[in-house]
TORKOL-4160 file (C-alpha; in steps of 0.2 Angstrom, whole numbers, padded with zeros to 4 digits, m for minus):
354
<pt num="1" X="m0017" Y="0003" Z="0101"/>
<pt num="2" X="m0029" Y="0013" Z="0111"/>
<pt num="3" X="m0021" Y="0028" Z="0106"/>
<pt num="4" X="m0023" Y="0024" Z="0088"/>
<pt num="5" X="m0042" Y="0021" Z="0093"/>
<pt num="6" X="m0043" Y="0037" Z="0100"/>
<pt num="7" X="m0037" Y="0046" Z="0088"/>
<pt num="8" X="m0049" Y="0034" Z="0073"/>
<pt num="9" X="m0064" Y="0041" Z="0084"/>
<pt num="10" X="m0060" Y="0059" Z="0086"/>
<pt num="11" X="m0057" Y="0059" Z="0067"/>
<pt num="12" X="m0074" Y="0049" Z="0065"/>
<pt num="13" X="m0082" Y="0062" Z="0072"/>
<pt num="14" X="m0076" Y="0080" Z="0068"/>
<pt num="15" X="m0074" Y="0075" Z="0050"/>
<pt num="16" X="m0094" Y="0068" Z="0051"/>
<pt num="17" X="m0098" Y="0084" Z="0059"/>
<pt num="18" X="m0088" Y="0094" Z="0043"/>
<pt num="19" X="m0096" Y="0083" Z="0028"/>
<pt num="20" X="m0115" Y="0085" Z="0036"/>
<pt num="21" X="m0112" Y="0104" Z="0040"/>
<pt num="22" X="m0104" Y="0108" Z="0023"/>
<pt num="23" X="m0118" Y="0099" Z="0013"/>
<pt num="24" X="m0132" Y="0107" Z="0027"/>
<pt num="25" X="m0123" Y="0126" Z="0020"/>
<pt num="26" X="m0126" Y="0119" Z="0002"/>
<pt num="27" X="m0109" Y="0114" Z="m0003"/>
<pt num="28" X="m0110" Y="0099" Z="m0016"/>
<pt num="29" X="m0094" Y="0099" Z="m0021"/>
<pt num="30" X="m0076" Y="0102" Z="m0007"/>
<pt num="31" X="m0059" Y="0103" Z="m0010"/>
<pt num="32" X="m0051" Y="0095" Z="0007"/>
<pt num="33" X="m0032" Y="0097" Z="0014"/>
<pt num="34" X="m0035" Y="0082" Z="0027"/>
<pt num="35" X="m0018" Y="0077" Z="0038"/>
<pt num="36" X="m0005" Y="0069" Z="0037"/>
<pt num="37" X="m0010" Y="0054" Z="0043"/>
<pt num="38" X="m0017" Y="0040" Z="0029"/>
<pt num="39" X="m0028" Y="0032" Z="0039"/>
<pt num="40" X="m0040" Y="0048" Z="0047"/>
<pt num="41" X="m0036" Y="0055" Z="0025"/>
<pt num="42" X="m0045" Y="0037" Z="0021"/>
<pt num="43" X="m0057" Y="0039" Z="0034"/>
<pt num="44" X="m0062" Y="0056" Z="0026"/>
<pt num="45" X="m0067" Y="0046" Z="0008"/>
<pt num="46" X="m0077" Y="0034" Z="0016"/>
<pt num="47" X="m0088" Y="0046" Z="0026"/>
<pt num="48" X="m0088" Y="0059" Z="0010"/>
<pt num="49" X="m0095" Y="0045" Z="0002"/>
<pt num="50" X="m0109" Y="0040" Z="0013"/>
<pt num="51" X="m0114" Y="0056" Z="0016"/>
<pt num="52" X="m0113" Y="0058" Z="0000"/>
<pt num="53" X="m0102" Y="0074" Z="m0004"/>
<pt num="54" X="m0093" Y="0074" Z="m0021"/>
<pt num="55" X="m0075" Y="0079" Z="m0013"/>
<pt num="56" X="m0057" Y="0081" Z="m0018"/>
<pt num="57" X="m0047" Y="0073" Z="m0003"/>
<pt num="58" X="m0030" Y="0076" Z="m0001"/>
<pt num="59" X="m0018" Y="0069" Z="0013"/>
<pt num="60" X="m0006" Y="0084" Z="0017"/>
<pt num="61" X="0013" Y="0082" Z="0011"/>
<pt num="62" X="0025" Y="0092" Z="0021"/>
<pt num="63" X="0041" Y="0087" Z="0025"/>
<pt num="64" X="0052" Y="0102" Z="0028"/>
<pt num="65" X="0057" Y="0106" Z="0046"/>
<pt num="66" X="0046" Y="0121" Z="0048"/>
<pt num="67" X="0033" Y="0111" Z="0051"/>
<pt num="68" X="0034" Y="0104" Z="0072"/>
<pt num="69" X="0041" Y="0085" Z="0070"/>
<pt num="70" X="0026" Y="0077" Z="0076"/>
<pt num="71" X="0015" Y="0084" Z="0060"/>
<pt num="72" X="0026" Y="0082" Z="0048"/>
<pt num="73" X="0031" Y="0067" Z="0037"/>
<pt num="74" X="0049" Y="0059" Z="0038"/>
<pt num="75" X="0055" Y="0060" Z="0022"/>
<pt num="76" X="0050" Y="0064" Z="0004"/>
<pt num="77" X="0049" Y="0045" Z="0002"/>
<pt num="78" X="0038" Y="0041" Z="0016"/>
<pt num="79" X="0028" Y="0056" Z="0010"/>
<pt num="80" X="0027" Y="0050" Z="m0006"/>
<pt num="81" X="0022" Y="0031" Z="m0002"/>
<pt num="82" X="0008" Y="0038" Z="0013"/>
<pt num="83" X="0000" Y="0047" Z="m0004"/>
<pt num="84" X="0001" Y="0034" Z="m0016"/>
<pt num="85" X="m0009" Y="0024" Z="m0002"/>
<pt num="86" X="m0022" Y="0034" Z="m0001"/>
<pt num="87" X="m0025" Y="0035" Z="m0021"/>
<pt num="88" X="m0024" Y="0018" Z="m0021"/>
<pt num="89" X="m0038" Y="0015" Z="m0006"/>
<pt num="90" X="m0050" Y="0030" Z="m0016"/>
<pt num="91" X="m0046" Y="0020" Z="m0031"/>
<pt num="92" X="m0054" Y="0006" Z="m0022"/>
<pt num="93" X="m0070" Y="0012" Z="m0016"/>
<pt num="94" X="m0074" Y="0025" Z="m0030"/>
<pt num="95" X="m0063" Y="0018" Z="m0044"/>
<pt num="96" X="m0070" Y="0029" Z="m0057"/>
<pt num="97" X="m0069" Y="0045" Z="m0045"/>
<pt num="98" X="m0087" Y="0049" Z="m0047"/>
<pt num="99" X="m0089" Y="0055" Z="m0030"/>
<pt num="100" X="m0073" Y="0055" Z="m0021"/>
<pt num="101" X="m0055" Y="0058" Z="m0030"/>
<pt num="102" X="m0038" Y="0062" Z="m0023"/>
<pt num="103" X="m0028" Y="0075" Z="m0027"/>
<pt num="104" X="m0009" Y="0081" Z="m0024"/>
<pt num="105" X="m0010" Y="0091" Z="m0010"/>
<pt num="106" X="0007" Y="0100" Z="m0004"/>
<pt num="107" X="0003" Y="0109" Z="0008"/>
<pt num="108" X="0013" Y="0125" Z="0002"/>
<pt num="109" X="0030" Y="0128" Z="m0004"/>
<pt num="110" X="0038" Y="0132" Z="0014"/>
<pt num="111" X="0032" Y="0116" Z="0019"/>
<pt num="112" X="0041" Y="0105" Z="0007"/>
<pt num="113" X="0058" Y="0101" Z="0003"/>
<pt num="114" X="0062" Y="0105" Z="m0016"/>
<pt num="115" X="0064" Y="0085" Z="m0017"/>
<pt num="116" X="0046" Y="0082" Z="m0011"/>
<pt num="117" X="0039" Y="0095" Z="m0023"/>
<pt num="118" X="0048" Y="0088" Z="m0037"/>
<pt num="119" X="0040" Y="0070" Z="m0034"/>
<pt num="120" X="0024" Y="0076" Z="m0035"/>
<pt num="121" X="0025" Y="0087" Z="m0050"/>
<pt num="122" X="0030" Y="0068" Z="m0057"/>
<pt num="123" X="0016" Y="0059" Z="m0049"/>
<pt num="124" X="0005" Y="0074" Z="m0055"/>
<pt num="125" X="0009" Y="0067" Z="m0075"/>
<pt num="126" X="0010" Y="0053" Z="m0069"/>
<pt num="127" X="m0009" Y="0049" Z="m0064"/>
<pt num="128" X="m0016" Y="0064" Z="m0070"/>
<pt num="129" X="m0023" Y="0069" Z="m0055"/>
<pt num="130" X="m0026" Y="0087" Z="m0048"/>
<pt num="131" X="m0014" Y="0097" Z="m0035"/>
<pt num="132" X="m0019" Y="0110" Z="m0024"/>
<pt num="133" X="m0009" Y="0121" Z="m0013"/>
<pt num="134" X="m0007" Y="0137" Z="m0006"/>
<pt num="135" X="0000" Y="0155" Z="m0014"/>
<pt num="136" X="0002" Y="0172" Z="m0010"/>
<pt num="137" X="m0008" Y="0172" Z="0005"/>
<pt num="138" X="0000" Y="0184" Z="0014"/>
<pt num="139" X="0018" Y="0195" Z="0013"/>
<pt num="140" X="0028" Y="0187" Z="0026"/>
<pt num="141" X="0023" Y="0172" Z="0018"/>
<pt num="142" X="0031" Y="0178" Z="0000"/>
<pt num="143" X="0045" Y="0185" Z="0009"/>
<pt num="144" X="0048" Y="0167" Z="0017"/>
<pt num="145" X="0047" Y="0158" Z="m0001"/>
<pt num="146" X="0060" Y="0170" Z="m0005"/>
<pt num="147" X="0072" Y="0163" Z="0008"/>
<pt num="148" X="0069" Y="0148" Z="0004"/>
<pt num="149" X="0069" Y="0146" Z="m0014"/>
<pt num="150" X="0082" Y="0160" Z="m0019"/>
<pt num="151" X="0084" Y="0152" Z="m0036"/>
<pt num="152" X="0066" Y="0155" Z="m0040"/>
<pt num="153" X="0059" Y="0169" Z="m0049"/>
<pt num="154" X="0044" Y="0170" Z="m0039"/>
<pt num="155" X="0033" Y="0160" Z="m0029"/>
<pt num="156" X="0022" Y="0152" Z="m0045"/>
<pt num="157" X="0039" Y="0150" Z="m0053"/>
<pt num="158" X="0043" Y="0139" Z="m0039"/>
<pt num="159" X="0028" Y="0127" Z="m0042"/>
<pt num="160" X="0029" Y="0131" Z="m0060"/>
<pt num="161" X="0048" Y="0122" Z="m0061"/>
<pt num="162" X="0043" Y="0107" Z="m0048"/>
<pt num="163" X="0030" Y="0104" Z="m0062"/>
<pt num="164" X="0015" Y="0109" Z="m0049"/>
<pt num="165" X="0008" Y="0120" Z="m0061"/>
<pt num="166" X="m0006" Y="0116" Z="m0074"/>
<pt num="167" X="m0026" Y="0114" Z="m0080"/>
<pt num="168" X="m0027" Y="0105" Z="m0063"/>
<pt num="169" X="m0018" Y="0114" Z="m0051"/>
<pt num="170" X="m0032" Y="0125" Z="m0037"/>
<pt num="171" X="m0018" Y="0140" Z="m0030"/>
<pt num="172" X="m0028" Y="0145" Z="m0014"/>
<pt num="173" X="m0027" Y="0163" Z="m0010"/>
<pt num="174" X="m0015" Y="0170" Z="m0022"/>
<pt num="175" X="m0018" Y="0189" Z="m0017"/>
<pt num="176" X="m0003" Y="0197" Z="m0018"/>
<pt num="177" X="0003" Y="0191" Z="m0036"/>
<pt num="178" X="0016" Y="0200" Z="m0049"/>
<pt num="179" X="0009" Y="0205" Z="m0066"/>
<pt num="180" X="0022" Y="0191" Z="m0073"/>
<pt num="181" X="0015" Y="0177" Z="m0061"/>
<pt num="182" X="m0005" Y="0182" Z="m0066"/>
<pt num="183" X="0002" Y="0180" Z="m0085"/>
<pt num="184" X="0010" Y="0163" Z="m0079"/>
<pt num="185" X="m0006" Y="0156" Z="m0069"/>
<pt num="186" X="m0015" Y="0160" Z="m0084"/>
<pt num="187" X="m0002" Y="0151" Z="m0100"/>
<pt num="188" X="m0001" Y="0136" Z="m0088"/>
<pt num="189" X="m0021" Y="0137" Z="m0087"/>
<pt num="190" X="m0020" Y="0136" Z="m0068"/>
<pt num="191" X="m0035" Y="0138" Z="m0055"/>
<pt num="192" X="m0040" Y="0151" Z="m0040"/>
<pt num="193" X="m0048" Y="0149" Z="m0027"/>
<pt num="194" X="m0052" Y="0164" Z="m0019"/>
<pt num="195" X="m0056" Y="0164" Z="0000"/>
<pt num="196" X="m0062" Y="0181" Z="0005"/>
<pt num="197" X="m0067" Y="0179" Z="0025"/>
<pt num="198" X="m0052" Y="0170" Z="0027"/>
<pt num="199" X="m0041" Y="0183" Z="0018"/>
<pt num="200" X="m0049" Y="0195" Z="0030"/>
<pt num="201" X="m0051" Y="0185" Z="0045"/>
<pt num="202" X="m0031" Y="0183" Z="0046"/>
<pt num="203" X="m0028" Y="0201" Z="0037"/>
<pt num="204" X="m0020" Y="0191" Z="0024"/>
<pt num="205" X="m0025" Y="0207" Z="0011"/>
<pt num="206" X="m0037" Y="0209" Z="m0003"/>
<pt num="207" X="m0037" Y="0200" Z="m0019"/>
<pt num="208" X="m0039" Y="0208" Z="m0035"/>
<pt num="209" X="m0052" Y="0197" Z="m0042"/>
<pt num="210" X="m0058" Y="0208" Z="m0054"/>
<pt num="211" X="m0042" Y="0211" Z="m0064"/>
<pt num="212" X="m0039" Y="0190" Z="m0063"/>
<pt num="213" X="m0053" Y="0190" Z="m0071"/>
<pt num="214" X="m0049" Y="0200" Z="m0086"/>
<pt num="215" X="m0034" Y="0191" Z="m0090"/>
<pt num="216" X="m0043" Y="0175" Z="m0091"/>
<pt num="217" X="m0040" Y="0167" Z="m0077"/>
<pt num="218" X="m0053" Y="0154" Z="m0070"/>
<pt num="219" X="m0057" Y="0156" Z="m0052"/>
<pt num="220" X="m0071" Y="0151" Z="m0040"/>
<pt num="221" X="m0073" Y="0152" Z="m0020"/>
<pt num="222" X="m0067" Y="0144" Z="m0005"/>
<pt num="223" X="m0072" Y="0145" Z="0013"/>
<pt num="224" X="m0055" Y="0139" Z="0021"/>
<pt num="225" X="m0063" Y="0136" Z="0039"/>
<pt num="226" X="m0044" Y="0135" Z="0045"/>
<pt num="227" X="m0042" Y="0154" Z="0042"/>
<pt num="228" X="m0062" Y="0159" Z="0040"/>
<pt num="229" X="m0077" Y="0157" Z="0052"/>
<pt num="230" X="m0091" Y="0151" Z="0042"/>
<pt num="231" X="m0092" Y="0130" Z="0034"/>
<pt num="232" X="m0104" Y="0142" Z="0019"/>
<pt num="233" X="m0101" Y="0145" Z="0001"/>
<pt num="234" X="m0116" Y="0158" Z="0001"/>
<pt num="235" X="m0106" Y="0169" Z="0015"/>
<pt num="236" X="m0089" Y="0169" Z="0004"/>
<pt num="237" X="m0099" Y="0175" Z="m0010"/>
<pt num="238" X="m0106" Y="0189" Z="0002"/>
<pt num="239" X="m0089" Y="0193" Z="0007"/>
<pt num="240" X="m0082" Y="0193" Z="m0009"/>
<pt num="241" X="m0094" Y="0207" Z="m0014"/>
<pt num="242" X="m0085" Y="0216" Z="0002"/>
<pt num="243" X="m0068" Y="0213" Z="m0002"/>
<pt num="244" X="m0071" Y="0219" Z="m0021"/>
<pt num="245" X="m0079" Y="0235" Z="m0013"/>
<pt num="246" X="m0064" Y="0236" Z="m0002"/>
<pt num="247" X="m0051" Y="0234" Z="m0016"/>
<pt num="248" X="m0062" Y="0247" Z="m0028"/>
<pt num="249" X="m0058" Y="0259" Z="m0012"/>
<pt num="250" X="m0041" Y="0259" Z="m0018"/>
<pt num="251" X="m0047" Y="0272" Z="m0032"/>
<pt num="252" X="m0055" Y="0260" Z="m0047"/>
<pt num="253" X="m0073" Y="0258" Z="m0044"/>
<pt num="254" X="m0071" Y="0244" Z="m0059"/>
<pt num="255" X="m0064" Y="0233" Z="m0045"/>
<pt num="256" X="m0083" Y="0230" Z="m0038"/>
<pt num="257" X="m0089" Y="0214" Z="m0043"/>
<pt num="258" X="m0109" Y="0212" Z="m0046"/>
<pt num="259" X="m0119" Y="0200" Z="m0036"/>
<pt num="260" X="m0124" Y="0191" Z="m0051"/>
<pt num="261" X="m0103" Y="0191" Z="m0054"/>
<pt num="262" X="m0100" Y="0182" Z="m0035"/>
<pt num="263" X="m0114" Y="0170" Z="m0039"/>
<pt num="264" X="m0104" Y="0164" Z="m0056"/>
<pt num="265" X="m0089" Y="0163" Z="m0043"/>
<pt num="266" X="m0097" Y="0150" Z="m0032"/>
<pt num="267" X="m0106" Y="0139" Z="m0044"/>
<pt num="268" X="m0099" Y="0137" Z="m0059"/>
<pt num="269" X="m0085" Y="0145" Z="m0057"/>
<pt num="270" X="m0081" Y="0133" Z="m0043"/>
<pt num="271" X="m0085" Y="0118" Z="m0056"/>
<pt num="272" X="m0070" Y="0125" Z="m0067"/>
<pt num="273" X="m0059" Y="0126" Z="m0053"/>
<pt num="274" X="m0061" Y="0109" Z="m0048"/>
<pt num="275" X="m0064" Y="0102" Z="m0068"/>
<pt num="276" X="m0081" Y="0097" Z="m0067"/>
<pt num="277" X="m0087" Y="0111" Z="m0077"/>
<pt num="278" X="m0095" Y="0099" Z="m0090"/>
<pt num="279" X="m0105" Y="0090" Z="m0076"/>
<pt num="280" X="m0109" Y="0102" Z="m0062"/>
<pt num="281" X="m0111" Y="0123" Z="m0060"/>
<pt num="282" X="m0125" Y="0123" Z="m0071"/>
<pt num="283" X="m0143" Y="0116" Z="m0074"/>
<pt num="284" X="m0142" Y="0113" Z="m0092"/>
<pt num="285" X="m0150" Y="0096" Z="m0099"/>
<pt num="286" X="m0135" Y="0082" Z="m0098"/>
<pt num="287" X="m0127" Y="0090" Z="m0083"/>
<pt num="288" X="m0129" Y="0079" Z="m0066"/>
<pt num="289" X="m0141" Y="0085" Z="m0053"/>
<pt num="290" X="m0132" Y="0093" Z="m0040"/>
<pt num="291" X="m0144" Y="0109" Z="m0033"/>
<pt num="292" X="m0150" Y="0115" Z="m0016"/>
<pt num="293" X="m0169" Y="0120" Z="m0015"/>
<pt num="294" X="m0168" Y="0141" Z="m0007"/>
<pt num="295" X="m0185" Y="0142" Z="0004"/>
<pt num="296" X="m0189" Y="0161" Z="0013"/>
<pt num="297" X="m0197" Y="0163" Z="0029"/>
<pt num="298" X="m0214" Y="0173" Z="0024"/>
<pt num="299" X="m0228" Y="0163" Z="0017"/>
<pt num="300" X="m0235" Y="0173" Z="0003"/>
<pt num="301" X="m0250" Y="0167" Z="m0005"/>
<pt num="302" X="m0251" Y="0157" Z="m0022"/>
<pt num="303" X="m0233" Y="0156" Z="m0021"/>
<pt num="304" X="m0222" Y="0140" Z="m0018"/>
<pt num="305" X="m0205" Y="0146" Z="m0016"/>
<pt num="306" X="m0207" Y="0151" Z="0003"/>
<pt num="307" X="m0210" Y="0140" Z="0018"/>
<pt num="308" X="m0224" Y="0141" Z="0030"/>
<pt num="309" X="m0227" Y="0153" Z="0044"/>
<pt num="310" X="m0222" Y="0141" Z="0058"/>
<pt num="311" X="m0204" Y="0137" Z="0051"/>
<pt num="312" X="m0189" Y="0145" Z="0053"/>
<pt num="313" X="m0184" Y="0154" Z="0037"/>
<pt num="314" X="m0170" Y="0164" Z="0043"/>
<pt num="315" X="m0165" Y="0181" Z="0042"/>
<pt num="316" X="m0173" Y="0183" Z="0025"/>
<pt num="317" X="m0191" Y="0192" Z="0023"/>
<pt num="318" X="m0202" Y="0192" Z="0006"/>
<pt num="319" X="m0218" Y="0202" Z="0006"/>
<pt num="320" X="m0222" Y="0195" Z="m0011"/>
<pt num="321" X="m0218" Y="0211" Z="m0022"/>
<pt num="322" X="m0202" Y="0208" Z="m0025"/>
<pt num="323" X="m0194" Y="0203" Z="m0042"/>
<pt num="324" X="m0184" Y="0189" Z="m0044"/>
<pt num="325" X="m0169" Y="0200" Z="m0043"/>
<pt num="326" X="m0175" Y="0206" Z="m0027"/>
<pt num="327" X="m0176" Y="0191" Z="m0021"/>
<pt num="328" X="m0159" Y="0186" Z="m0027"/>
<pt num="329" X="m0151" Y="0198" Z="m0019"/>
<pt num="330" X="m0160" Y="0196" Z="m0003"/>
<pt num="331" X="m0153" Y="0177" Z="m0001"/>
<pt num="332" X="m0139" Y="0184" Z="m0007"/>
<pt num="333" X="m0136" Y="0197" Z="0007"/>
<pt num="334" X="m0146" Y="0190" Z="0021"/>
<pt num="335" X="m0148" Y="0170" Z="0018"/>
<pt num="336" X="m0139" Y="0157" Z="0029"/>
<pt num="337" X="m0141" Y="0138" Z="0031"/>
<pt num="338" X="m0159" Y="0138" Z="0038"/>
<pt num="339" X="m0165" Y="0144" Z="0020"/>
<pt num="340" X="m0156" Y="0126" Z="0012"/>
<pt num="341" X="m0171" Y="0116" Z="0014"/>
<pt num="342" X="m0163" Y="0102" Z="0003"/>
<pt num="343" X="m0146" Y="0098" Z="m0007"/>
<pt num="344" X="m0145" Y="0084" Z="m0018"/>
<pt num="345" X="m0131" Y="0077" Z="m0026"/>
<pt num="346" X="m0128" Y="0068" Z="m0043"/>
<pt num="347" X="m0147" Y="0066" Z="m0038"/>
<pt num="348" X="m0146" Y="0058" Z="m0022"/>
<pt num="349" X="m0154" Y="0069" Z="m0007"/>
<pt num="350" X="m0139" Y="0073" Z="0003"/>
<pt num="351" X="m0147" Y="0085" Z="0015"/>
<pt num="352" X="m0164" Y="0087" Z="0020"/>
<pt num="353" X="m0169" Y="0102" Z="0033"/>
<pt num="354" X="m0178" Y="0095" Z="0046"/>
């Protein structure tokens, strides 16, 4: 019992700390992989929705023997029934999933046993929830998905046939995929999210955004704080400007995304990932307020998107002659939490900059 305590107060606090500094970096809306453990996944819900943070919560599935016994789960069906609790309990304190959801979350194929992954392609149609996982990350990685899953065709065609692919399936990473899997991700109207610091952080490789893009493919950004250093949207759209530059050093200059481009990725590009493109991403009348008020550190004169001289406003300088391009890109390149003076959600202030 006093373990158990322990552990309920260790949760209570580094998720509290996670949900406040997500939403201080600006971030309305998170996709979560929480543990394994239903009660610190239910946990999670209740403090995403006193905080107020619209989230996607999933308690982690993974039952293969990769994983070290004490983090993992038993059996498929013990896997299965922790999930189903936590559905149920989100059910019961958001039941129509305006702020916080579940979603399917294996944690990535090597992690689950085929069986597993086949349950949850059911309870996927089943409840018509989401599913997010991992793919492509990084080579070893596809050569171990290989081993495992011989009979496959490729790593999408492994979550393809557990029926783990679809409209509402987020595929973290997915930088080093065929010609034949982009076609697949794409017919199955699947979802990226691309997590440039984290794909650099841990030399995963560089994703080709670009050409994703061109085949129609919907993807927004992720910050993945397990690979990446920063809790901030704003700095995976900076490092996403860099990995596109770093890919269009490879010899095709087309590769380099535009800032405006990046900014699509994180806004509503993110809100397609995540299907909520119809209420969030945009500020178009009928959409639900979420939005963060940008403030800049020099105090120019007659204008009212700066703060005052005696406040911190970051790294980022305006002298008043700037276009609103300029200052864009300024933000864009330079901006960091202390210029998110407020974030509101579904119109409820969520984060105020004190």
């Amino acid at each position: 019992m006093e373990s158990s305590l322990k552990d309920a107060l260790k949760a209570k606090k580094v998720y509290s700390r996670c949900v406040q500094r997500t939403l201080s970096n600006g971030t309305t809306t998170a996709a979560y992989y929480a543990t394994i453990s239903v009660p610190s996944t239910n946990l999670l819900a209740d403090l995403c929705l006193k905080y107020g943070q619209r989230a996607f919560i999933g308690r982690v599935c993974m039952d293969s023997s990769l994983s070290p016994e004490w983090y993992r789960d038993e059996s498929p069906e013990t896997s299965m029934e922790d999930t189903k609790k936590t559905i149920e309990y989100m059910k019961s304190i958001d039941p129509n999933y305006d702020i916080v959801s579940p979603i399917i979350t294996p944690r990535f194929a090597p992690s689950c046993t085929s069986k597993l992954m086949h349950d949850l392609g059911a309870l996927q149609k089943e409840t018509n929830l989401p599913v997010q996982t991992h793919i492509s990350e990084n080579k070893n990685e596809l050569a171990l998905v290989k081993e495992l899953f011989p009979e496959y065709e490729s790593y999408t065609d492994v979550y393809d046939k557990h029926s783990l692919l679809g409209p509402k399936t987020i595929l973290a990473h997915a930088i080093h995929l065929s010609e034949k899997e982009m076609q697949t991700i794409k017919q199955k109207k699947a979802k990226i999210s691309h997590c440039p610091c984290s794909n650099s952080s841990i030399t995963s490789g560089t994703a080709k955004i670009r050409t994703m893009l061109e085949k129609g493919i919907d993807i927004g950004l992720g910050t993945d704080m397990s690979g990446g250093y920063s809790p901030s949207v704003l700095e995976a759209v900076r490092q996403s400007l860099l990995v596109s530059n770093h890919v269009a050093m490879e010899g095709d200059d087309r590769n380099k995304l535009s800032v405006e481009e990046v900014l699509y990725l994180g806004t509503r590009g993110g809100a397609k990932v995540v299907g909520l493109e119809s209420k969030v991403g945009g500020f178009e009348v009928g959409k639900e307020w979420d939005a963060q008020l940008i403030a800049f550190g020099a105090d120019v004169e007659g204008e009212l998107w700066t703060t005052s001289e005696d406040t911190d406003g970051g790294m980022v300088d305006m002298f008043g002659w700037e276009s609103w391009d300029e200052r864009v890109q300024k933000w864009v390149f330079g901006g960091d939490d202390r210029n998110t003076i407020k974030v509101w959600v579904k119109g409820r202030l969520v984060h105020a900059r004190k």
